[in-house]
Structure formats: structure tokens, C-alpha cells
C-alpha positions as a Markdown table, in Angstrom:
| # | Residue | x | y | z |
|---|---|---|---|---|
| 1 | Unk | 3.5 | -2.6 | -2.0 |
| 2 | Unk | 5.2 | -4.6 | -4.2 |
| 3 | Unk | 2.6 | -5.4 | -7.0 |
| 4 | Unk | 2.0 | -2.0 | -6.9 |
| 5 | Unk | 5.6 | -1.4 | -8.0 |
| 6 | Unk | 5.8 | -3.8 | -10.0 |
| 7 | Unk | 2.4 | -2.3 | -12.1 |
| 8 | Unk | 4.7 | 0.6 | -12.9 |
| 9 | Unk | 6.3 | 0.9 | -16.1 |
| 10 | Unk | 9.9 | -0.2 | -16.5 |
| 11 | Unk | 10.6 | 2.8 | -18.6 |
| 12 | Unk | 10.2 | 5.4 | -15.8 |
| 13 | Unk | 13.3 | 3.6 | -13.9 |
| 14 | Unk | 15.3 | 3.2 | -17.0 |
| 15 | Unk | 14.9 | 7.2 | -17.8 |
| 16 | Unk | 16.0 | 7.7 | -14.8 |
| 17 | Unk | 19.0 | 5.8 | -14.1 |
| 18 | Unk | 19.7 | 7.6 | -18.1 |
| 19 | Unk | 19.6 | 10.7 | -16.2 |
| 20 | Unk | 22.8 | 9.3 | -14.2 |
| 21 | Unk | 20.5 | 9.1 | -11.0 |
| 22 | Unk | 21.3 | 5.9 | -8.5 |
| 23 | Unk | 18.9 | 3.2 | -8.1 |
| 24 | Unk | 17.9 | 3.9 | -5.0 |
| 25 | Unk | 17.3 | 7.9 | -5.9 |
| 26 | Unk | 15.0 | 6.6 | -8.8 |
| 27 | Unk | 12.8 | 4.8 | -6.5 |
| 28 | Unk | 13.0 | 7.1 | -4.1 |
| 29 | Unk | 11.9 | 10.3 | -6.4 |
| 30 | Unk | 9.9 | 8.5 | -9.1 |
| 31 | Unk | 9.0 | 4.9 | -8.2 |
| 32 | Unk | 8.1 | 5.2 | -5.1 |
| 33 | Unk | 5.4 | 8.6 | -4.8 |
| 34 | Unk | 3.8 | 6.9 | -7.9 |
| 35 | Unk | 3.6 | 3.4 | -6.2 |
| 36 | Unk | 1.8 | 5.2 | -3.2 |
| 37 | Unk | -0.8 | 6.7 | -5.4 |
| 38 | Unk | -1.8 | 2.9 | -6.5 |
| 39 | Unk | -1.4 | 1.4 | -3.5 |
| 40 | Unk | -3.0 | 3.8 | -0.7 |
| 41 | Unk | -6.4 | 3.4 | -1.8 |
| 42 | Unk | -7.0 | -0.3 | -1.4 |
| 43 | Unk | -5.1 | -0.2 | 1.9 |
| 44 | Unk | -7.4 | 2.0 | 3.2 |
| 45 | Unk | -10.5 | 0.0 | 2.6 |
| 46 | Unk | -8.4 | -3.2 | 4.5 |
| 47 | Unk | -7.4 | -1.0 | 7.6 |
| 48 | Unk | -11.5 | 0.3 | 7.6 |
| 49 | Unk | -12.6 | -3.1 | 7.3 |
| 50 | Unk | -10.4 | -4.4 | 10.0 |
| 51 | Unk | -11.3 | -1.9 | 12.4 |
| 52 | Unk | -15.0 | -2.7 | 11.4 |
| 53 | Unk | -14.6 | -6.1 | 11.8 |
| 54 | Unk | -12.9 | -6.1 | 14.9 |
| 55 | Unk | -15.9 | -4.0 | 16.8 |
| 56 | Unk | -17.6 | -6.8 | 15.4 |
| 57 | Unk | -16.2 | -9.4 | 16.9 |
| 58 | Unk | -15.7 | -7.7 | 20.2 |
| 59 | Unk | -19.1 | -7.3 | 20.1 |
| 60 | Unk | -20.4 | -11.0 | 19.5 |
| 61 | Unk | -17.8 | -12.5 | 22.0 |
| 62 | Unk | -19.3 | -9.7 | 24.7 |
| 63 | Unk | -22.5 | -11.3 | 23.9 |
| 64 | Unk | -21.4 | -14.5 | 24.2 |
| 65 | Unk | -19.2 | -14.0 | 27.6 |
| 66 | Unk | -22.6 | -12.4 | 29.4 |
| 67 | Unk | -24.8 | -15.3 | 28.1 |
């Protein structure tokens, strides 16, 4: 989450907090929705791939519990 915060452009918090908007509405308004759209896609191939892996090794230690 953070990298994907940190990818955002410094401007969008600094028109903001021109707006007279706290720090803490800016990111949660404008820093934070766009931070989601970066981050949500790559964390949802991990969680896949975990769950994938897991059967996987559920699997091969079944195997090797019955042999």
C-alpha cells in the first residue's frame, strides 16, 4: 500500500491541502481511492496465487502422509 501511495503525484495532496482540507481528509478523499485503483490489482493475483498454492501443498503433503 505504500509504494502505491507513494507512486501518486505530490501535486494532488498539495491542491488539496490549498483547498484548506486537513491532511488526513486529503488522503482520505483523494489519495487514498486513487492508491486502491493501483494497488488492488496486483493483490489480487498474490491472494489467487496463495490460495492456489496452498491446495498445492495440501495436496503433496496428503500424498506424502498416505505413502
Amino acid at each position: 500500500m505504500r509504494s502505491s501511495i507513494q507512486s501518486l503525484s505530490k501535486e494532488q495532496l498539495n491542491a488539496k491541502l490549498a483547498m484548506g482540507s486537513t491532511l488526513g481528509q486529503a488522503y482520505r478523499y483523494i489519495l487514498l481511492p486513487d492508491a486502491y485503483q493501483i494497488i488492488v490489482p496486483p493483490m489480487t493475483s498474490e491472494i489467487l496465487n496463495l490460495v492456489k498454492n496452498s491446495s498445492v501443498a495440501f495436496t503433496i503433503g496428503l500424498v506424502e502422509m498416505a505413502a
